[in-house]
ZAROBA-227524 format. One record per atom (N, C-alpha, C, CB): atom name; x, y, z. Coordinates in steps of 0.2 Angstrom, whole numbers, plus 5000, padded with zeros to 4 digits. Glycine has a CB too. Layout:
// ZAROBA-227524
site donu=CA, c1=X, c2=Y, c3=Z
...
END
This chain:
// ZAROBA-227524
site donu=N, c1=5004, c2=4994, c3=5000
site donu=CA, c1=5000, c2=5000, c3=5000
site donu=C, c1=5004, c2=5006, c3=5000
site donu=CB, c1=4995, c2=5000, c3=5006
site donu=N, c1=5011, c2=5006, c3=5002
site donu=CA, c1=5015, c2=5010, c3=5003
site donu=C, c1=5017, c2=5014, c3=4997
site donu=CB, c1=5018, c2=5006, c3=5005
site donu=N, c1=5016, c2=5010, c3=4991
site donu=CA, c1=5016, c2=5013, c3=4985
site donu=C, c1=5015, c2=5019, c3=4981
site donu=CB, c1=5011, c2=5011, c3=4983
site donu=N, c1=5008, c2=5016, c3=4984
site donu=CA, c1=5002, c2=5020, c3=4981
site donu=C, c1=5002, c2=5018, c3=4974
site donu=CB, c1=5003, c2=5028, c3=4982
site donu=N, c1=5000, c2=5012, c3=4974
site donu=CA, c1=4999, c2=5010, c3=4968
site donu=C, c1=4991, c2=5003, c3=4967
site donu=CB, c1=5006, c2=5007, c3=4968
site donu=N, c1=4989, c2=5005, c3=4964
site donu=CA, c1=4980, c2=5002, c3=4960
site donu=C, c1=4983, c2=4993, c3=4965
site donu=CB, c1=4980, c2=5003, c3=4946
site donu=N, c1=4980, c2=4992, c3=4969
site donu=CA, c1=4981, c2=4984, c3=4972
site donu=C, c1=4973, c2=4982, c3=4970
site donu=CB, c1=4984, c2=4982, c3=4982
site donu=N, c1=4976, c2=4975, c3=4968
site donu=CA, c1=4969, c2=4972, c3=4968
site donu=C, c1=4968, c2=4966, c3=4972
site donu=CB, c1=4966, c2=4969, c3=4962
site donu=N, c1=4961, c2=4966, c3=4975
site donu=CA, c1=4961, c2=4962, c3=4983
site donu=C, c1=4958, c2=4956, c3=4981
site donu=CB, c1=4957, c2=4967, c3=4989
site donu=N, c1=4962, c2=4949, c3=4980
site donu=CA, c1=4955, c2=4945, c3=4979
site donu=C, c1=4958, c2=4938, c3=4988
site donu=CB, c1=4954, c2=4940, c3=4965
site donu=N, c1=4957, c2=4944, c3=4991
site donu=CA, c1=4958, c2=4938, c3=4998
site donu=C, c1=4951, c2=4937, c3=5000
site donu=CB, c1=4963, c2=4942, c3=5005
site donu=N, c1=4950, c2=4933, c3=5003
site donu=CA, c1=4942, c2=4929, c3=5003
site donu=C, c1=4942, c2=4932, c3=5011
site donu=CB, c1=4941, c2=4919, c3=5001
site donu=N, c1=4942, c2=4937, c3=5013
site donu=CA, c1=4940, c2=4940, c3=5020
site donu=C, c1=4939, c2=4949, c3=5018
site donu=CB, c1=4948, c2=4937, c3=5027
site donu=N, c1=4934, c2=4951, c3=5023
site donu=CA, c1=4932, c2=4956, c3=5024
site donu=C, c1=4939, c2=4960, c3=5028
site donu=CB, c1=4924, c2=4955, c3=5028
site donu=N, c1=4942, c2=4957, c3=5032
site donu=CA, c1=4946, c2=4960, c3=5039
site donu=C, c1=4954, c2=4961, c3=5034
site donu=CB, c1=4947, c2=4952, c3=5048
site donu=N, c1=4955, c2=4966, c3=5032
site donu=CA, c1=4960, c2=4968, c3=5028
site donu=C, c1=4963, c2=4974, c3=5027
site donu=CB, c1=4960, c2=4967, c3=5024
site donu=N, c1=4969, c2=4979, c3=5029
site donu=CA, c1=4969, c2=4984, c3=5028
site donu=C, c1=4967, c2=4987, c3=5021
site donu=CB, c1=4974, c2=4986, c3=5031
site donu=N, c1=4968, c2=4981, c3=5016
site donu=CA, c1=4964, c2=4985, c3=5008
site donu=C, c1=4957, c2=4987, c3=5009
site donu=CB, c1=4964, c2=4979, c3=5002
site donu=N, c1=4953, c2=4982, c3=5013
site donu=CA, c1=4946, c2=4983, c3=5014
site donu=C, c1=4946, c2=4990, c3=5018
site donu=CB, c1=4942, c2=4976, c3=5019
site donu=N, c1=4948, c2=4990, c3=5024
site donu=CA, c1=4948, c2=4994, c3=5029
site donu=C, c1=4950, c2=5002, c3=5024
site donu=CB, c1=4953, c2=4991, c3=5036
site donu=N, c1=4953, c2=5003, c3=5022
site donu=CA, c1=4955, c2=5010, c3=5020
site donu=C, c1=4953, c2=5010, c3=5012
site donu=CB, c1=4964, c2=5011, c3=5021
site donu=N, c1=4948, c2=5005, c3=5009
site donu=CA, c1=4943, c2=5008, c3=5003
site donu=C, c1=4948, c2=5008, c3=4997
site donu=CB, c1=4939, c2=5016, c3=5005
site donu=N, c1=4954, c2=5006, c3=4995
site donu=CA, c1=4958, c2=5009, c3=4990
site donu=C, c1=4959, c2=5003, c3=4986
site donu=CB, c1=4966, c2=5012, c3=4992
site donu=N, c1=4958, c2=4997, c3=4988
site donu=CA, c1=4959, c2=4992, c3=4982
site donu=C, c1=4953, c2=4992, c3=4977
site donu=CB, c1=4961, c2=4983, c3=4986
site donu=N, c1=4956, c2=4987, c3=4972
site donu=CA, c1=4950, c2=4984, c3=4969
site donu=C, c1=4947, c2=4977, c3=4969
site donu=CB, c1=4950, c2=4985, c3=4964
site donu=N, c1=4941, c2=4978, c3=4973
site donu=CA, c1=4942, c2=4970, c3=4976
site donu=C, c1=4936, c2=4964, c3=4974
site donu=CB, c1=4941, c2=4971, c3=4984
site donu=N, c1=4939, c2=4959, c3=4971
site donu=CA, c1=4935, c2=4953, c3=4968
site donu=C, c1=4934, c2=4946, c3=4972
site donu=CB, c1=4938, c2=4952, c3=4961
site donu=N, c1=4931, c2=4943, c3=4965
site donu=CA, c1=4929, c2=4937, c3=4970
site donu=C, c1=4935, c2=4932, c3=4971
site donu=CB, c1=4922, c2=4933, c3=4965
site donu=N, c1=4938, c2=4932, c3=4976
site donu=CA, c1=4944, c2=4926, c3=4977
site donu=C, c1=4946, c2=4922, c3=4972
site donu=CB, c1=4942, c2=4922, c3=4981
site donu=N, c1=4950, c2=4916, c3=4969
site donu=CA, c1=4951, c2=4914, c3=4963
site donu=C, c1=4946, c2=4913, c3=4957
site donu=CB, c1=4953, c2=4908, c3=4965
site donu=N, c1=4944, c2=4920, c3=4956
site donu=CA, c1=4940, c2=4921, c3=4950
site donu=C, c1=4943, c2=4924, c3=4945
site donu=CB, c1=4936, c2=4924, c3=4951
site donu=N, c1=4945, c2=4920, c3=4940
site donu=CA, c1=4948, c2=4923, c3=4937
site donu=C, c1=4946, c2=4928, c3=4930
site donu=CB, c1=4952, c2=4918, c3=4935
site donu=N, c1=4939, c2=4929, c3=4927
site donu=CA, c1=4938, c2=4932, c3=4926
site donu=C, c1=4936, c2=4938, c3=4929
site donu=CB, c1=4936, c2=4929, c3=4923
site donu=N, c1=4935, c2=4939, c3=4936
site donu=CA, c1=4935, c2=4943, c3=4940
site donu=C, c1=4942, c2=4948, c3=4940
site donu=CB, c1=4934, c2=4939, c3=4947
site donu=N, c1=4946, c2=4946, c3=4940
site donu=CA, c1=4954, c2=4948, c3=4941
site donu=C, c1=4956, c2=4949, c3=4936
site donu=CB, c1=4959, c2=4942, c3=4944
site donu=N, c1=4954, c2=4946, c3=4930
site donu=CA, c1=4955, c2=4951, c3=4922
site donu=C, c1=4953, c2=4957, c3=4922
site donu=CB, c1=4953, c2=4948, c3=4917
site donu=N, c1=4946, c2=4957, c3=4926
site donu=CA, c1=4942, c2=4962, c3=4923
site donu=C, c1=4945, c2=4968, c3=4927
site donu=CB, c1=4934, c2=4961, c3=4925
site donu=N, c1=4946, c2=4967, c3=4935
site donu=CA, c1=4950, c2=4970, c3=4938
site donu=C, c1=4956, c2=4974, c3=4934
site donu=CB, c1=4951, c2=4967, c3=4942
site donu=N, c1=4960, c2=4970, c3=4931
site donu=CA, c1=4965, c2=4971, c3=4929
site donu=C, c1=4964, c2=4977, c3=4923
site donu=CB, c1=4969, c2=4965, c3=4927
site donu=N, c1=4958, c2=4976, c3=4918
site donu=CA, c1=4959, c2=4981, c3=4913
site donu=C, c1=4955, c2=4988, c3=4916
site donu=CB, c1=4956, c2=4978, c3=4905
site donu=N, c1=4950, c2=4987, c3=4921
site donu=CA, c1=4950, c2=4993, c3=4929
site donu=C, c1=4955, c2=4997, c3=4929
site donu=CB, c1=4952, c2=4990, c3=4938
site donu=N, c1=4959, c2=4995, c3=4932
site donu=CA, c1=4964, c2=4997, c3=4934
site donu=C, c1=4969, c2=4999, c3=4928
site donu=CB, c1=4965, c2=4994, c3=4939
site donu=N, c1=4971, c2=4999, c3=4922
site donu=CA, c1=4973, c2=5000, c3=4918
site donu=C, c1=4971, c2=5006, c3=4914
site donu=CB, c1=4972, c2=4996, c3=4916
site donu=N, c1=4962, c2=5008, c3=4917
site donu=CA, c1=4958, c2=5013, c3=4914
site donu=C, c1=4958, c2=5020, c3=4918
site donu=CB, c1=4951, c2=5011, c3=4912
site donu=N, c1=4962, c2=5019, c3=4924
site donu=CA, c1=4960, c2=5023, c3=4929
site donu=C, c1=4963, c2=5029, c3=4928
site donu=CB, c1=4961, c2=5021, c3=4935
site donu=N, c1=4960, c2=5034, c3=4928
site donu=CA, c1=4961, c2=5043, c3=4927
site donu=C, c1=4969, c2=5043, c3=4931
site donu=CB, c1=4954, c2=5051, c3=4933
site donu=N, c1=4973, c2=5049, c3=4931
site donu=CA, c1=4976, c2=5052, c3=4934
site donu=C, c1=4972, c2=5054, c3=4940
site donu=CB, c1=4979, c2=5057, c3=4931
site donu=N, c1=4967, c2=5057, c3=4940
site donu=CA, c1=4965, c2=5059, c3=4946
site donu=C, c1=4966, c2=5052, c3=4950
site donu=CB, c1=4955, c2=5063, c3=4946
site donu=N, c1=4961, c2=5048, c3=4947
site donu=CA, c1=4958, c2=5041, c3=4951
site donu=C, c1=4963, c2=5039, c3=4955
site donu=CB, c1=4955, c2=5034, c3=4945
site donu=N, c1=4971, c2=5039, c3=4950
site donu=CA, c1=4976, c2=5037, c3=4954
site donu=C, c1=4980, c2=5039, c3=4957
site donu=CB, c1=4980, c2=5035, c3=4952
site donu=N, c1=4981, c2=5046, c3=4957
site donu=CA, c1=4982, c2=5050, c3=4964
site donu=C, c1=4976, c2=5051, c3=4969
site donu=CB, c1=4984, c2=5056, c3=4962
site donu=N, c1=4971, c2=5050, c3=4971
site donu=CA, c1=4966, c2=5048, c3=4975
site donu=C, c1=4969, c2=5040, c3=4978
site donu=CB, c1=4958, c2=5046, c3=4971
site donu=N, c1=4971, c2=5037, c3=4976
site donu=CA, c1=4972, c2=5029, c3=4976
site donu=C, c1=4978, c2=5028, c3=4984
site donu=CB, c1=4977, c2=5027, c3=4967
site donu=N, c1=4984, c2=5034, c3=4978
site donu=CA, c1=4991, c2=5035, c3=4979
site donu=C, c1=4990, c2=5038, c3=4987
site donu=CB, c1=4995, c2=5042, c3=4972
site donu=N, c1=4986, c2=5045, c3=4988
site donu=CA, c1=4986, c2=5048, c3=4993
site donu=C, c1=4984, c2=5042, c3=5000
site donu=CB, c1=4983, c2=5054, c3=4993
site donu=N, c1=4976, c2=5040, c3=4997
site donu=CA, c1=4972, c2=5038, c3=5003
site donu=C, c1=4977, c2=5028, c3=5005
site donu=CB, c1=4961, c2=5038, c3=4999
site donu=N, c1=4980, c2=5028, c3=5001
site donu=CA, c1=4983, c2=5021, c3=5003
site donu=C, c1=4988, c2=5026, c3=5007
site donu=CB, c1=4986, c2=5013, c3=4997
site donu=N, c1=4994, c2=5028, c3=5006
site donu=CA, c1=5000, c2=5030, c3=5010
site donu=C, c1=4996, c2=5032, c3=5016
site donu=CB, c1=5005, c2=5036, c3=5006
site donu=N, c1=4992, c2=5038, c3=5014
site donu=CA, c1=4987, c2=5041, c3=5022
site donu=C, c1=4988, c2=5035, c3=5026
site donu=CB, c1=4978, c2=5043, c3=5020
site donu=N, c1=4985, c2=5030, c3=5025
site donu=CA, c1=4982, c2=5025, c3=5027
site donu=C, c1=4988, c2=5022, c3=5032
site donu=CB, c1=4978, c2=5021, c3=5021
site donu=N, c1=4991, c2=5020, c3=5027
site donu=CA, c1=4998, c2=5016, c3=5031
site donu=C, c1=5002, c2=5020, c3=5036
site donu=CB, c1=5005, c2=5013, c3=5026
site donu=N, c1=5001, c2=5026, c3=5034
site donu=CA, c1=5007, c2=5030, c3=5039
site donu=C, c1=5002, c2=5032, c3=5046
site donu=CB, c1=5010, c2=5039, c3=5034
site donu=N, c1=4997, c2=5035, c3=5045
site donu=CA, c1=4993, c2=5035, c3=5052
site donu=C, c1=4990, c2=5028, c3=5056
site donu=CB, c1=4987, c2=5039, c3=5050
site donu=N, c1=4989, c2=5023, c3=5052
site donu=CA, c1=4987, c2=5017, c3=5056
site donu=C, c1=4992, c2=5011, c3=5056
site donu=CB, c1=4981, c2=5014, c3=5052
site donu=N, c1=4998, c2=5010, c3=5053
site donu=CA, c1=5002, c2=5005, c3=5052
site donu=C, c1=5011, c2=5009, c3=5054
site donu=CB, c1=5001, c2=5002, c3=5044
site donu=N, c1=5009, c2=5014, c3=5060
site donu=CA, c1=5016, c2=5017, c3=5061
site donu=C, c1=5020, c2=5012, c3=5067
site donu=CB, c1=5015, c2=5025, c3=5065
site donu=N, c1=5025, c2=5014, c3=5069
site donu=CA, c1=5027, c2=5010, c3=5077
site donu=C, c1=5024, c2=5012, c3=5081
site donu=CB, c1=5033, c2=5009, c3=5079
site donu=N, c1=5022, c2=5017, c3=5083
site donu=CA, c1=5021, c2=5020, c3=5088
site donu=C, c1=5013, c2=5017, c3=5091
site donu=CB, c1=5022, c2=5027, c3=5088
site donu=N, c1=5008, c2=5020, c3=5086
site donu=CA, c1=5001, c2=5015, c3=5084
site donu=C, c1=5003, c2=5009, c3=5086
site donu=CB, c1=4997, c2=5013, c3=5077
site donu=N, c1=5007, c2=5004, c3=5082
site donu=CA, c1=5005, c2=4995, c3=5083
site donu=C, c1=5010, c2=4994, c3=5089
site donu=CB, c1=5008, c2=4989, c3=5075
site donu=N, c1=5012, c2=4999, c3=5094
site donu=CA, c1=5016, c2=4996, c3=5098
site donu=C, c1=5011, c2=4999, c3=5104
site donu=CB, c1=5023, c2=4998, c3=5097
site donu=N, c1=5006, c2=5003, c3=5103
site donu=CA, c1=4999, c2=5005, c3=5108
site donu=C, c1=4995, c2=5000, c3=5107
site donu=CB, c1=4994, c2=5012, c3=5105
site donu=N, c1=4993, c2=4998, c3=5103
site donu=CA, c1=4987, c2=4995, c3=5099
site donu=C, c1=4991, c2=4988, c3=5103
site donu=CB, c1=4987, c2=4995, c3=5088
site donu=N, c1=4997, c2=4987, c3=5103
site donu=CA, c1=4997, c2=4980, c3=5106
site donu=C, c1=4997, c2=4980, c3=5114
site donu=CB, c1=5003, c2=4978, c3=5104
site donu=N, c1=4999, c2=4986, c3=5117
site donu=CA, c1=5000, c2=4986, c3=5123
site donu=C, c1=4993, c2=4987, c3=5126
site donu=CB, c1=5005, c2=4991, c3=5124
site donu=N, c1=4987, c2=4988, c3=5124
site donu=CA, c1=4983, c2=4989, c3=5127
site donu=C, c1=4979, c2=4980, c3=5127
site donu=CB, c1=4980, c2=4995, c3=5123
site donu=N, c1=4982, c2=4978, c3=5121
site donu=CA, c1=4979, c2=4970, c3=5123
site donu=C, c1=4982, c2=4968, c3=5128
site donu=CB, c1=4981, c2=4964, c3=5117
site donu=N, c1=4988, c2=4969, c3=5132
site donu=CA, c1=4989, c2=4967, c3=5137
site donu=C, c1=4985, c2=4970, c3=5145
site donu=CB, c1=4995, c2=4968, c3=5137
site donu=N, c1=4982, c2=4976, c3=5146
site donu=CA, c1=4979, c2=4980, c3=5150
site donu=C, c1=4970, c2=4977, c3=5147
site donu=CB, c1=4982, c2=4990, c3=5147
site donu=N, c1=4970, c2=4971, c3=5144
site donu=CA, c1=4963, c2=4970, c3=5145
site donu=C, c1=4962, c2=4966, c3=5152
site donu=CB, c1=4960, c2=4964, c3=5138
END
């Protein structure tokens, strides 16, 4: 995500930071016509579309996937 680059999500779970931050394009798990279709998606996408993409994935990683977060985020599973 770090990218910022067009990912396509075909993991068969809801629980995912692709899911969670809205930026992939996401299909039916080993579908393969699903994943083609994706693929010529994402081939068609604006400049805008992919700088939308670019910002909200990096956004994403740097405020939710920092050390300082996953090292809260863990410490508070202990304080349950």
């Amino acid at each position: 995500m770090l990218t910022g680059k067009p990912i396509i999500d075909a993991f068969d779970t809801q629980h995912s930071p692709l899911r969670y931050s809205n930026v992939s394009l996401v299909v039916e798990a080993e579908n393969i016509e699903s994943i083609a279709n994706a693929i010529k998606k994402a081939s068609l996408l604006s400049n805008d579309e992919l700088n939308e993409i670019k910002n909200k994935s990096i956004n994403y990683v740097i405020l939710n996937h920092n050390y300082e977060k996953l090292a809260n985020d863990f410490a508070k599973e202990f304080k349950k």
